[in-house]
C-alpha positions, 0 to 999 in steps of 0.5 A, spaced: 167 770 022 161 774 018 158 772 013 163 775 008 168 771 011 171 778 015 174 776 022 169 780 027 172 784 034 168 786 039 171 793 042 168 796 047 170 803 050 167 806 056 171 813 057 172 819 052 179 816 052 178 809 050 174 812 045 180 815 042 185 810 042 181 804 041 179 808 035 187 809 033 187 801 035 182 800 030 186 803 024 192 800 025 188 793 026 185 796 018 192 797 015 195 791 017 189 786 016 183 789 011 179 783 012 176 785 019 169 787 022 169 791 028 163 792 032 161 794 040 160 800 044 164 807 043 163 814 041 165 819 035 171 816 034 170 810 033 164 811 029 169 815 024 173 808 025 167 804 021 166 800 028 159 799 028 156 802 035 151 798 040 151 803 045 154 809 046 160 810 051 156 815 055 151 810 056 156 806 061 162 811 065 161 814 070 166 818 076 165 816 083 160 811 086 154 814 086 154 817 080 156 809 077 150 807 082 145 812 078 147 808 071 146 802 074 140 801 070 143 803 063 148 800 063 145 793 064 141 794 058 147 795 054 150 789 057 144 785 054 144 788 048 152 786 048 151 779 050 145 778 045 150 780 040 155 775 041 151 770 042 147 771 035 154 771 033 161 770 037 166 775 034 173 773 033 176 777 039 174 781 044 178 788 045 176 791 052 179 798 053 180 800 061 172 802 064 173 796 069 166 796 072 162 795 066 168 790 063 171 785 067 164 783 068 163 783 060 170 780 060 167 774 064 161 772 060 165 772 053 170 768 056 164 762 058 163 763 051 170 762 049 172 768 047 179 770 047 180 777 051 184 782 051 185 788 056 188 794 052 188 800 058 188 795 064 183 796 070 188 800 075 188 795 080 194 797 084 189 804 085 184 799 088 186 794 091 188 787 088 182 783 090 180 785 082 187 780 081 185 774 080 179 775 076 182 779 071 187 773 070 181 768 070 178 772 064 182 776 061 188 772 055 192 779 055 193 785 058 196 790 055 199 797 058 200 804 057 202 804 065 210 803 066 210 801 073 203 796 071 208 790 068 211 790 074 206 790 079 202 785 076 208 781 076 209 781 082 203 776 082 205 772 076 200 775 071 204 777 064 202 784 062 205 787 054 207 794 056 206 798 049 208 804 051 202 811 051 198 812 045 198 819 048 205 819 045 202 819 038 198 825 039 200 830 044 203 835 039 203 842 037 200 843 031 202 850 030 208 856 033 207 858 040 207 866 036 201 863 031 197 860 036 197 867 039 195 870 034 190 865 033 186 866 039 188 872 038 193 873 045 196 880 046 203 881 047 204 881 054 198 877 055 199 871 060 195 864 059 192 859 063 187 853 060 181 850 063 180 843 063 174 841 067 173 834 064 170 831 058 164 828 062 158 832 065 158 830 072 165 833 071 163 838 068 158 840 074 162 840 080 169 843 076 167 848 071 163 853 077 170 852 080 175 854 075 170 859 072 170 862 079 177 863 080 178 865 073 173 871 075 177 873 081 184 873 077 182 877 072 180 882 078 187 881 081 191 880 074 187 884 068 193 882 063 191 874 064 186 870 058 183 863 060 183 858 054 178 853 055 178 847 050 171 844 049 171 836 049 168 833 043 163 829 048 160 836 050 156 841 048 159 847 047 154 852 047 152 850 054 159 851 056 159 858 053 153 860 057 157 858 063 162 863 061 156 869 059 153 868 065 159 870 070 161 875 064 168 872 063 166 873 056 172 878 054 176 873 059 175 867 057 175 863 050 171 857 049 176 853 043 175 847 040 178 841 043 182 839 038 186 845 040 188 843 047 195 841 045 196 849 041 192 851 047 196 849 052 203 850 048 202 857 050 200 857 057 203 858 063 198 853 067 193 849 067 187 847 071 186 840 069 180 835 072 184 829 075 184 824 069 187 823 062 188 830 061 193 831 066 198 827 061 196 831 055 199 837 059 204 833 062 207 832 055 206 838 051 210 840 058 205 845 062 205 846 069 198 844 073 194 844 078 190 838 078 183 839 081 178 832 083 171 833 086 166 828 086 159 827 091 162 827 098 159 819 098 163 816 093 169 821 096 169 817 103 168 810 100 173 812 095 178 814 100 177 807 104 179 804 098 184 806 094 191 804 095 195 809 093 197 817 094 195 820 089 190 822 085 193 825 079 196 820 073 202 825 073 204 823 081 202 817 080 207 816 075 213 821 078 211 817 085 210 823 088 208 830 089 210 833 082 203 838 081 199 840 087 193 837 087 186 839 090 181 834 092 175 836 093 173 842 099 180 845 096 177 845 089 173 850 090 175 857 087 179 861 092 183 855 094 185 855 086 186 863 086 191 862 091 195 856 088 195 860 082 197 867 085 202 862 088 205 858 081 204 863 076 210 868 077 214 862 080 219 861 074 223 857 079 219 853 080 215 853 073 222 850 071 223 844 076 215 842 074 217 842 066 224 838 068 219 833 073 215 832 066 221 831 062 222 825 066 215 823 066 215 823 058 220 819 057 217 814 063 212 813 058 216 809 052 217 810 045 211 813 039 207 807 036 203 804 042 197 803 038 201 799 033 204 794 038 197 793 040 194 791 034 200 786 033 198 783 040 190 783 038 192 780 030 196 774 034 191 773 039 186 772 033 191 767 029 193 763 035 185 763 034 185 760 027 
């Protein structure tokens, strides 16, 4: 409690998703119980939430082990700089959203602090193996999911998770008609649509966009009726993504779109090249075909195939339990191997329509609206247990 007599909660989010649906977590907490202080670690949406930011998310993420390996340094000053925080003043209840590398061991520490936890967007264990099980039960008071499989795996191992269903669920819609979308980004009639999704982090951003940028000239070459839209995550700078596009002279072909626009963008595609990862529920929701597209350095690939225990990469198959969308995985992210599996879906209204109902059934896996208000009630019971 701060000197205002305000109960404190630490929330930390290490991914640009974290980011966005601790921020909604925050404001259901606030209409539910404005005597509440929010301080951690997270990036523009949770500053526009009144959470007073430590460290930046970007400070402590990263895609593959090695690129992990490369943050080391930064992301032990940031845990200090956390734990020295909490030790000058204990919040409340401790909010760690997914990043399980920097929070599991920040989970641990709080714990021998006394502080009560809770895992929203629980570590993806089932993906990893199950070493990490019983240190999450040791460290973690609640996990919460937005993984429909995950209550169960965990229960197989008697470690109780609530299932509130996805956030994305709240979020995944069109703003406008598909016709008014054309018109805003200014699609002739006729014109066929596929966005480009290269990811929200910059090393994503290094090994992806090259690819699809590629592809897309290669397409444009075989299909002069094709337009790419490409939403520009809020965590990157768009210029340096424009420059990108001049540089392959794209720029007649290729729209650069506010990230905000990603649900109307990709309402009017007939496919979606997708980075591995969030965004590939994001057109799974809206119902647009994909291709998925993975790549990280060769190392972390190989130590990462050692490791993982599961089949696919893709959330979306993941979920199915099964190929529903072609994922490409590194040597085959590369844009003549994407040129390919474009020519081969895009005219493909057989098997485009198979694809949406597949992602019918996904959505409807993944719950019902209010997930961020299911969680808020779990963390306000959490605090009062605690009183």
């Amino acid at each position: 409690m701060d000197k205002n007599g305000r109960k404190n909660i630490l929330i930390v989010a290490g991914e640009a998703s974290g980011d966005l649906h601790g921020a909604n977590l925050v404001r259901a907490l606030q209409r539910r119980n404005p005597n509440l202080a929010f301080f951690g670690i997270g990036s523009r949406n949770l500053r526009a939430a009144e959470v007073e930011i430590l460290a930046d998310s970007s400070e402590i993420t990263a895609v593959g082990i090695t690129e992990a390996l490369a943050k080391l340094r930064q992301g032990r000053r940031v845990f200090g700089k956390i734990m020295a925080r909490v030790e000058a003043s204990p919040p409340d209840l401790a909010v760690l959203i997914d990043s399980p590398g920097f929070n599991l061991r920040l989970a641990g520490s709080l714990k021998k602090q006394g502080i009560r936890v809770m895992y929203y967007i629980v570590p993806q264990v089932w993906a990893w193996g199950q070493g990490r099980i019983k240190k999450i039960s040791a460290r973690v008071d609640r996990l919460v999911s937005i993984l429909p499989f995950e209550k169960e795996f965990f229960g197989q191992f008697g470690v109780p998770v609530d299932f509130v269903g996805h956030p994305l669920l709240d979020l995944a819609r069109e703003s406008r008609s598909p016709e008014e979308s054309r018109r805003v980004f200014g699609i002739k009639p006729g014109e066929q649509v596929i966005a480009l999704m290269p990811g929200s982090r910059p090393g994503e951003i290094a090994r992806l966009l090259p690819e699809m940028l590629g592809a897309a000239q290669n397409l444009s070459r075989l299909r002069p009726g094709l337009r790419f839209l490409l939403p520009v995550a809020s965590s990157l700078d768009p210029e340096m993504i424009a420059e990108s596009v001049r540089s392959r002279g794209l720029s007649e072909n290729v729209s650069i779109v506010p990230g905000e626009e990603i649900y109307n963008a990709l309402g009017i595609s007939e496919l979606a090249l997708v980075a591995s990862g969030t965004a590939t529920l994001e057109a799974a929701l809206i119902g647009c075909p994909m291709i998925i597209l993975y790549r990280v350095s060769y190392l972390s690939y190989g130590v990462g195939r050692m490791l993982i225990k599961v089949k696919h990469i893709g959330l979306v198959n993941l979920i199915a339990g099964r190929e529903v969308v072609p994922e490409l995985l590194q040597g085959e992210a590369r844009a003549e191997r994407i040129t390919r599996e474009v020519e081969r879906f895009i005219d493909n209204q057989e098997l485009k329509s198979r694809i949406k109902s597949d992602l019918g059934r996904i959505r409807a896996s993944l719950g019902n609206p209010g997930a961020a208000e299911r969680a808020a009630q779990i963390a306000l019971e959490m605090l009062e247990t605690r009183s």
